[in-house]
C-alpha positions in Angstrom: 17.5 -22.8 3.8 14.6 -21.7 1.8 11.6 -19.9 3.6 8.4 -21.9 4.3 6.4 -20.1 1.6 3.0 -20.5 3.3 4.3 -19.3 6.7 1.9 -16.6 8.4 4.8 -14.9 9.7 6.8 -15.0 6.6 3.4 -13.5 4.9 3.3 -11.1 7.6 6.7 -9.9 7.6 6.5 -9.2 3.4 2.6 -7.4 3.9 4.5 -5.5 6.4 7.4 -4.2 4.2 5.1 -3.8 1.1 2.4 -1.6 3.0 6.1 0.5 4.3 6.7 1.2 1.2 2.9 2.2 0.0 3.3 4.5 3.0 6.6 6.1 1.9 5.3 6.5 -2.1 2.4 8.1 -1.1 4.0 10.3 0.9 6.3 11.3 -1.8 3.1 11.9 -4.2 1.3 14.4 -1.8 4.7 15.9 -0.8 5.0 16.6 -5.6 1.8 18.2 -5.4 3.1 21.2 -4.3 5.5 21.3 -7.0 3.7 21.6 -9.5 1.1 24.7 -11.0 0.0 22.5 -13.7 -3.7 21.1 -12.1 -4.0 17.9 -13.9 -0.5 16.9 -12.4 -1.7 17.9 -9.3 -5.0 15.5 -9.9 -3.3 12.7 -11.1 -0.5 12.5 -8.3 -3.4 12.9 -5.7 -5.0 10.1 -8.2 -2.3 7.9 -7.5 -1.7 8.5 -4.0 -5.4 7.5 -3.5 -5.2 4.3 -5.4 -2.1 3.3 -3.2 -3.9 3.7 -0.4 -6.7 1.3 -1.2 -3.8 -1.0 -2.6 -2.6 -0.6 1.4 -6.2 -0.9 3.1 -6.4 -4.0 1.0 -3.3 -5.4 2.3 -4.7 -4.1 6.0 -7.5 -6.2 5.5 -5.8 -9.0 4.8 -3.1 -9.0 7.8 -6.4 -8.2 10.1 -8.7 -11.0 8.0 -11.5 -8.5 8.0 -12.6 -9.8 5.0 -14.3 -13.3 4.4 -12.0 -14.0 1.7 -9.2 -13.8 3.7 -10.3 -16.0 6.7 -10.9 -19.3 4.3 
């Protein structure tokens, strides 16, 4: 049986896995840093690790509805 696609729960469940996953990349970016001597490596895995976060606070926001587009 197929998944009721606009089920808050089954949206909830996915936005849960997804911001998991955000969690564990981001981790692994900040953990690379170390790794390297080269500085713009360095910058642009701290880069990325910032921009996944926002990807997640976005996803946040939306689970929480803090923003107006996600309460209509």
């Amino acid at each position: 049986m197929k998944e009721n696609k606009n089920s808050e729960q089954t949206v909830h469940h996915h936005t849960h896995y997804v911001k998991e996953k955000f969690d564990e990349l981001i981790n692994h970016l900040r953990e690379d840093i170390d790794k390297f001597e080269d500085p713009q490596a360095e910058a642009m895995f701290e880069t990325a690790a910032e921009v996944i976060g926002g990807l997640k606070q976005a996803f946040d926001h939306y689970e929480e509805k803090k923003e107006k587009a996600w309460r209509e």
